[in-house]
C-alpha positions as protocol buffer text, in pm:
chain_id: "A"
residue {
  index: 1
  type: UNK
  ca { x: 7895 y: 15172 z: 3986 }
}
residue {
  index: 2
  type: UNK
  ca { x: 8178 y: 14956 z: 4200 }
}
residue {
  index: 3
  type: UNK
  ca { x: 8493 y: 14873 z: 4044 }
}
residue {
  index: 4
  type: UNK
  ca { x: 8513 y: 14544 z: 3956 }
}
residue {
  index: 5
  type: UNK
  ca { x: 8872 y: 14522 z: 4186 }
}
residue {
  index: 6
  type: UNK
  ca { x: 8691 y: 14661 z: 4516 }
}
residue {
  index: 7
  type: UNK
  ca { x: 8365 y: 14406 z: 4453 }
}
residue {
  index: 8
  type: UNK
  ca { x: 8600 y: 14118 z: 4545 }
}
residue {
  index: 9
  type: UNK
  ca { x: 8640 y: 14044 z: 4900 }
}
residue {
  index: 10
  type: UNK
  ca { x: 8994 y: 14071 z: 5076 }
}
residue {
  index: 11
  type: UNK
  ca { x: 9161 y: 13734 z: 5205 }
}
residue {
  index: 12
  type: UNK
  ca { x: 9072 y: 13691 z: 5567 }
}
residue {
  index: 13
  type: UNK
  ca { x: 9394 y: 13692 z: 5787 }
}
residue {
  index: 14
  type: UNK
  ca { x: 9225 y: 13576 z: 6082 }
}
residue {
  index: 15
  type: UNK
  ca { x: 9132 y: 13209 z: 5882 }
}
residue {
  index: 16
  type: UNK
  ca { x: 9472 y: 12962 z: 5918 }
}
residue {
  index: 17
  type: UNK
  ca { x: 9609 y: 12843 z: 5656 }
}
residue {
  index: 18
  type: UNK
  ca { x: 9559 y: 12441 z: 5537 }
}
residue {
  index: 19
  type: UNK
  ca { x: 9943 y: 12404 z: 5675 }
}
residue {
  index: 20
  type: UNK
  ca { x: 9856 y: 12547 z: 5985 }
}
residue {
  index: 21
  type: UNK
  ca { x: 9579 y: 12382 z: 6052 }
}
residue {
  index: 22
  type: UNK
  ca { x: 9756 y: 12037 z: 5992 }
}
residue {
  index: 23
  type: UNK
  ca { x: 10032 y: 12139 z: 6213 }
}
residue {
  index: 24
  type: UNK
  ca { x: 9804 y: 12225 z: 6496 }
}
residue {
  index: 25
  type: UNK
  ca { x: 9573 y: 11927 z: 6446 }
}
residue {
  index: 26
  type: UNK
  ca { x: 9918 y: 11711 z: 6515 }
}
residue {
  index: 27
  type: UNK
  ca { x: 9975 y: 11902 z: 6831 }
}
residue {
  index: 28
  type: UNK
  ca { x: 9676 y: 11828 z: 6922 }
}
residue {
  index: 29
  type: UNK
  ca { x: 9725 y: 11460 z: 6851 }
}
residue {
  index: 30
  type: UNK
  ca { x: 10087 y: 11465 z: 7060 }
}
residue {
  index: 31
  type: UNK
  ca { x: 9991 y: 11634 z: 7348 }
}
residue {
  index: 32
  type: UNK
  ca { x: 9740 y: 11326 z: 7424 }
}
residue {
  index: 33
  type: UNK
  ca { x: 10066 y: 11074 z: 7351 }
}
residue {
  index: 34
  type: UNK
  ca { x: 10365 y: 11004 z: 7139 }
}
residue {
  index: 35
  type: UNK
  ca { x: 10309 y: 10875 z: 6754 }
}
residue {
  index: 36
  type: UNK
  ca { x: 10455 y: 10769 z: 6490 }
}
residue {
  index: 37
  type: UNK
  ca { x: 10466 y: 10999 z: 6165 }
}
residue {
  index: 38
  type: UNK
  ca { x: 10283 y: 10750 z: 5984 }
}
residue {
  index: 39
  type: UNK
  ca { x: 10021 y: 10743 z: 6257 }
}
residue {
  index: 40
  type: UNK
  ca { x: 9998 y: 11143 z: 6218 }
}
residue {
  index: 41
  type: UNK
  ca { x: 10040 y: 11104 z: 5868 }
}
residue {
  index: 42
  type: UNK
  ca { x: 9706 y: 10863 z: 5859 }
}
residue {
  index: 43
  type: UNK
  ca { x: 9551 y: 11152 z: 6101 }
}
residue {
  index: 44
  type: UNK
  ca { x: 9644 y: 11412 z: 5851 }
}
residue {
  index: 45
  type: UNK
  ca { x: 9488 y: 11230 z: 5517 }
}
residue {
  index: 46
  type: UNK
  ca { x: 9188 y: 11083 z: 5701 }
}
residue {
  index: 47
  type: UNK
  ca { x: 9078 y: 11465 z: 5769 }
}
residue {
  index: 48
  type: UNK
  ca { x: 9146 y: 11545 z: 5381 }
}
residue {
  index: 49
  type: UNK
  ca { x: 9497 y: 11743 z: 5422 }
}
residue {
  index: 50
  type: UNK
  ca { x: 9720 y: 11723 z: 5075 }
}
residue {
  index: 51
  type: UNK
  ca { x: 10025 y: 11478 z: 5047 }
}
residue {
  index: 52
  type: UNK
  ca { x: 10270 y: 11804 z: 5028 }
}
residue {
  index: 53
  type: UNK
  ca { x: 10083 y: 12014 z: 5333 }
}
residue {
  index: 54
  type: UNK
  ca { x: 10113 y: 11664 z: 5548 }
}
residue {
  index: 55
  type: UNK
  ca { x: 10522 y: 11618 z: 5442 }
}
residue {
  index: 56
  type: UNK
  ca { x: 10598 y: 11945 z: 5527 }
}
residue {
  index: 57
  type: UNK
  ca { x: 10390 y: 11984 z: 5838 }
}
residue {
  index: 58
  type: UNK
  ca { x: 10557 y: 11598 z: 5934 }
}
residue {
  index: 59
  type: UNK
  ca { x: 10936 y: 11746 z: 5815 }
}
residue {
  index: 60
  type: UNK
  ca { x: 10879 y: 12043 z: 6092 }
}
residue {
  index: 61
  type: UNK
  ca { x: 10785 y: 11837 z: 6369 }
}
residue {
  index: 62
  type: UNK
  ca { x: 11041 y: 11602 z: 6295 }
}
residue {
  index: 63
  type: UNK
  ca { x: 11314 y: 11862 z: 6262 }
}
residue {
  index: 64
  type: UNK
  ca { x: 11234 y: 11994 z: 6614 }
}
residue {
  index: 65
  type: UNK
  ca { x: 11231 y: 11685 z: 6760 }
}
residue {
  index: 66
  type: UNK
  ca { x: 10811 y: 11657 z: 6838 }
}
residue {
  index: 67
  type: UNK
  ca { x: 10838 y: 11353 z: 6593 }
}
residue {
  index: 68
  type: UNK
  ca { x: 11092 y: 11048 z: 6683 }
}
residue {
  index: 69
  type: UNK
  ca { x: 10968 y: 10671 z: 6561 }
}
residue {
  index: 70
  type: UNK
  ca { x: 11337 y: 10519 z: 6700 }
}
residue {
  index: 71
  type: UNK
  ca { x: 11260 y: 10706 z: 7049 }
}
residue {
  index: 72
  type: UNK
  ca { x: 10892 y: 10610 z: 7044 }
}
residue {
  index: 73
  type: UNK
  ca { x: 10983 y: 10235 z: 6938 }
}
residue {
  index: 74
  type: UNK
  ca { x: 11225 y: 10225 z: 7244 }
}
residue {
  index: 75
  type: UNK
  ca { x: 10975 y: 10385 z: 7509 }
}
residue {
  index: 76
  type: UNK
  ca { x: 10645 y: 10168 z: 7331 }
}
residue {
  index: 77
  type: UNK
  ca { x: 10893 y: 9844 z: 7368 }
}
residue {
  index: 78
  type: UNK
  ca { x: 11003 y: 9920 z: 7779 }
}
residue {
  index: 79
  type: UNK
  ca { x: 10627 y: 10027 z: 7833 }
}
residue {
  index: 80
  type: UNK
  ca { x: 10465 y: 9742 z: 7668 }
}
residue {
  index: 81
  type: UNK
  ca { x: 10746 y: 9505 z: 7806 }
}
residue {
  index: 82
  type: UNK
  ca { x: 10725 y: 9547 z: 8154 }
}
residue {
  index: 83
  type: UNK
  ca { x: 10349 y: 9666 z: 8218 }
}
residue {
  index: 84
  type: UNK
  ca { x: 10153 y: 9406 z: 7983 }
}
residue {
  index: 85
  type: UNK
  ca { x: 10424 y: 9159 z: 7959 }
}
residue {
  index: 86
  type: UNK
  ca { x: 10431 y: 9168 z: 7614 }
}
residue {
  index: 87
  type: UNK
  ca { x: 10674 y: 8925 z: 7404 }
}
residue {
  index: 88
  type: UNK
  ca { x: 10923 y: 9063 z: 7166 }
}
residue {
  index: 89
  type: UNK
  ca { x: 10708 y: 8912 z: 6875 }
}
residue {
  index: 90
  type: UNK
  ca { x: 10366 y: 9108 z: 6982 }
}
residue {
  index: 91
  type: UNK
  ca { x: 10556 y: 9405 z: 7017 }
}
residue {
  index: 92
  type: UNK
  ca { x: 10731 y: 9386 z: 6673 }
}
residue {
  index: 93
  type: UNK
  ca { x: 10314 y: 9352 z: 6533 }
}
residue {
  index: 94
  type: UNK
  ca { x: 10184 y: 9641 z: 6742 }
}
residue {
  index: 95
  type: UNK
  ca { x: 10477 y: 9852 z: 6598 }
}
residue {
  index: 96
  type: UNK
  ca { x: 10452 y: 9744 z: 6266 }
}
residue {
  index: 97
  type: UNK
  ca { x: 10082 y: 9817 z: 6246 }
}
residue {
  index: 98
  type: UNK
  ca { x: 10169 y: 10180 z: 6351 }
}
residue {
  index: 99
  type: UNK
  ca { x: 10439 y: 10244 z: 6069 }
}
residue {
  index: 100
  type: UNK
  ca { x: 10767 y: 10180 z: 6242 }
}
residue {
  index: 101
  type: UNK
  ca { x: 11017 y: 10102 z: 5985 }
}
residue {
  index: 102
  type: UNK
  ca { x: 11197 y: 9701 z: 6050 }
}
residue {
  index: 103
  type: UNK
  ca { x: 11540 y: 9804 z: 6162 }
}
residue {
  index: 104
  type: UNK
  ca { x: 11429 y: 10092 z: 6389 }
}
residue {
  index: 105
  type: UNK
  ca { x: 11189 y: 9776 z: 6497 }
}
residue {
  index: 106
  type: UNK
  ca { x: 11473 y: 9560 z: 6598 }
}
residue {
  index: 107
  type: UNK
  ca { x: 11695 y: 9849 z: 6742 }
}
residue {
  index: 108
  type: UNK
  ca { x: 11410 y: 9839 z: 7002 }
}
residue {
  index: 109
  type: UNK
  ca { x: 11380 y: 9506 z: 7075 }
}
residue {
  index: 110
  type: UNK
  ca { x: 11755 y: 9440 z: 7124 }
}
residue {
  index: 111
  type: UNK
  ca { x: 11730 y: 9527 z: 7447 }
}
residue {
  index: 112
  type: UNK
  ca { x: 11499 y: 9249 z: 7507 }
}
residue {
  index: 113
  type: UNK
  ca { x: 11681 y: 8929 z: 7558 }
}
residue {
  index: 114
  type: UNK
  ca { x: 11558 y: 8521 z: 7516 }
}
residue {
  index: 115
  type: UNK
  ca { x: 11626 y: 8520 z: 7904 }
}
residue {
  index: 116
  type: UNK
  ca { x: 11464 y: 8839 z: 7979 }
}
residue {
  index: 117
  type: UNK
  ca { x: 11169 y: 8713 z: 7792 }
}
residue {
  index: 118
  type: UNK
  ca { x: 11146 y: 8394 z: 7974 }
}
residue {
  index: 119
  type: UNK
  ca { x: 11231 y: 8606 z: 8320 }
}
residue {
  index: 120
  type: UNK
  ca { x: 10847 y: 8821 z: 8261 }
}
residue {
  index: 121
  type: UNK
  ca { x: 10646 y: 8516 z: 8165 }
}
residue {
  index: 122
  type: UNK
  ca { x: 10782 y: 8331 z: 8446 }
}
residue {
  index: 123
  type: UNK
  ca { x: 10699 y: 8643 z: 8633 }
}
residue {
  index: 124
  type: UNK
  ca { x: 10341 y: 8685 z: 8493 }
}
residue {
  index: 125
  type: UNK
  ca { x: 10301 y: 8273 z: 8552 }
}
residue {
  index: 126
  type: UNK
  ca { x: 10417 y: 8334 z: 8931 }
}
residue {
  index: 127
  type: UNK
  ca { x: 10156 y: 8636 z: 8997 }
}
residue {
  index: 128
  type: UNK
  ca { x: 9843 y: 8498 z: 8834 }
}
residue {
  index: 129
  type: UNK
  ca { x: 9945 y: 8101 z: 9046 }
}
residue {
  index: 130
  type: UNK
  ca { x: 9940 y: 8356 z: 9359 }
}
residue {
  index: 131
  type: UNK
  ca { x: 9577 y: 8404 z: 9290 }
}
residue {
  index: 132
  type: UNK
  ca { x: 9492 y: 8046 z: 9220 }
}
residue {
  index: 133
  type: UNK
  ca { x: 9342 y: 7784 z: 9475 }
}
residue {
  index: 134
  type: UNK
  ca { x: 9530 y: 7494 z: 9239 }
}
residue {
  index: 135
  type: UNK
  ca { x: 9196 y: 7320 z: 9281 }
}
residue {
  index: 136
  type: UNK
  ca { x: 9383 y: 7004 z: 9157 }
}
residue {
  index: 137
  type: UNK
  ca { x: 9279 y: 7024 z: 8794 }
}
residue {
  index: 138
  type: UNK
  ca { x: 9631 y: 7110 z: 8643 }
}
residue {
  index: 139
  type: UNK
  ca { x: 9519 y: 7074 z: 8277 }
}
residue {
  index: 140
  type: UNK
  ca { x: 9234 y: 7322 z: 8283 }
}
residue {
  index: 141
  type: UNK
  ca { x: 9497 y: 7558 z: 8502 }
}
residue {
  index: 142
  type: UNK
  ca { x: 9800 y: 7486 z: 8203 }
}
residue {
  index: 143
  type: UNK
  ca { x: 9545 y: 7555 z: 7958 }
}
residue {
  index: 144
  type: UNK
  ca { x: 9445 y: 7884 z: 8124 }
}
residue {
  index: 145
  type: UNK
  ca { x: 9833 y: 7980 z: 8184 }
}
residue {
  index: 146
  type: UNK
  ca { x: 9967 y: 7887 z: 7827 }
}
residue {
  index: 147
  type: UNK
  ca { x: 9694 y: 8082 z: 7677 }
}
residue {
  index: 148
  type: UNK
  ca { x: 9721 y: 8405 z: 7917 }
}
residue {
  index: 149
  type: UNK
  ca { x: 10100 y: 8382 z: 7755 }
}
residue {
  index: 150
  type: UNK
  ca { x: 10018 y: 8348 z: 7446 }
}
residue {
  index: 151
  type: UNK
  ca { x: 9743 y: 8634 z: 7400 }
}
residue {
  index: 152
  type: UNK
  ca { x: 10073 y: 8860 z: 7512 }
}
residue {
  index: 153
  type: UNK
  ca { x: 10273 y: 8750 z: 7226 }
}
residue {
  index: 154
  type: UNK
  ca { x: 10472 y: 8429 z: 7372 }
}
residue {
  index: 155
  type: UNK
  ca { x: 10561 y: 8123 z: 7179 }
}
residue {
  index: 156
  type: UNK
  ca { x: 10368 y: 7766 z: 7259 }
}
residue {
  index: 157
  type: UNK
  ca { x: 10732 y: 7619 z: 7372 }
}
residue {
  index: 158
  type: UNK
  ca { x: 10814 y: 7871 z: 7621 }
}
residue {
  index: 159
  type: UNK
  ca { x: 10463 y: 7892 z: 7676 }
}
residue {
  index: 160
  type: UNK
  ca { x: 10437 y: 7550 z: 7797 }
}
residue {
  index: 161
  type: UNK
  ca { x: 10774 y: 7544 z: 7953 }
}
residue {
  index: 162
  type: UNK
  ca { x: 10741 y: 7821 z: 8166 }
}
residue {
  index: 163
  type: UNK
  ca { x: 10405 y: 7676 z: 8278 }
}
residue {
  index: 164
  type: UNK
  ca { x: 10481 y: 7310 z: 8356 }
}
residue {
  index: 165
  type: UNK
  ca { x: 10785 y: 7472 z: 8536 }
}
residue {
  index: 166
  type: UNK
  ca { x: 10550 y: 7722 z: 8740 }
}
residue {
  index: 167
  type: UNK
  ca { x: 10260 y: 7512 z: 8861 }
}
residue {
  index: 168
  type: UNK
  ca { x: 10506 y: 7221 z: 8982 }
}
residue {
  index: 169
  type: UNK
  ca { x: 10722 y: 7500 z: 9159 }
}
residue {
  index: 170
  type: UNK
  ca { x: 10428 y: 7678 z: 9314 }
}
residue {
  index: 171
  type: UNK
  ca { x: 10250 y: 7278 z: 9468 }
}
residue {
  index: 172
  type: UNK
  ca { x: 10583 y: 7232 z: 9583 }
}
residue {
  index: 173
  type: UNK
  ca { x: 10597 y: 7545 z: 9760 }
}
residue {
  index: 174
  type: UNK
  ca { x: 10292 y: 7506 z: 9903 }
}
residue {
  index: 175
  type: UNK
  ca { x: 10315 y: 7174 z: 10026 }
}
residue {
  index: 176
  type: UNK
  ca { x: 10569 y: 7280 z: 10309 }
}
């Protein structure tokens, strides 16, 4: 007959351990970009991992440094800002809807000016005019301009401003 102790198996030491696991599912998740611990967090409870396994896997990363939502607010802001022209108010939304806390939000966006705003969607007006015959149809062309601006975040004002401002700019240039 076999002892009742030596019937049980022995703990594998090979298998990882839910913590580990977690933490090497968020490397995973980092090496492919930057995120936000709530975004990891989401990661972490969507697969099943406990509240407590997820804080202290999140309270590592962020000790070392692997998890920073004021650095990745201020890189996601001068990213956004200058490659998709986005407007400080669609940037405040797209961080918001991945966890960044409202005063590490407007740290970010400080750097981001009422002029500098108006600078890149006179910009973006200038490059997309480049491409256009102005066919002579200047309300279907403000219409198309005002909205381009305002799918990236940019008020109906400045909007229309910048646009007026643009098109007469650009038939005056190309009339001499």
């Amino acid at each position: 007959m076999i002892p009742l102790a030596m019937s049980s198996p022995l703990p594998s030491t090979s298998e990882p351990s839910r913590e580990e696991q977690a933490r090497a599912l968020c490397l995973r998740l980092l090496t492919a970009r930057s995120r936000t611990r709530a975004e990891l967090s989401g990661q972490l409870a969507k697969r099943g991992y406990p509240d407590d396994v997820s804080a202290q896997v999140l309270d590592r990363l962020a000790a070392v440094g692997l998890i920073d939502d004021a650095d990745f607010a201020q890189q996601w802001v001068q990213s956004r800002h200058a490659r998709a022209g986005k407007s400080r108010r669609a940037l405040a939304a797209e961080l918001r809807t991945k966890g960044v806390d409202k005063e590490v939000i407007s740290t970010a966006l400080a750097g981001i000016d009422a002029d500098a705003e108006r600078d890149r969607a006179e910009e973006l007006v200038r490059v997309k005019l480049r491409r256009d015959t102005l066919s002579g149809d200047d309300a279907r062309l403000t219409r198309r301009l005002v909205g381009m601006l305002a799918r990236r975040g940019y008020s109906q004002n400045l909007a229309c401003e910048v646009v007026l401002a643009e098109v007469a700019a650009e038939r005056e240039r190309r009339r001499v």
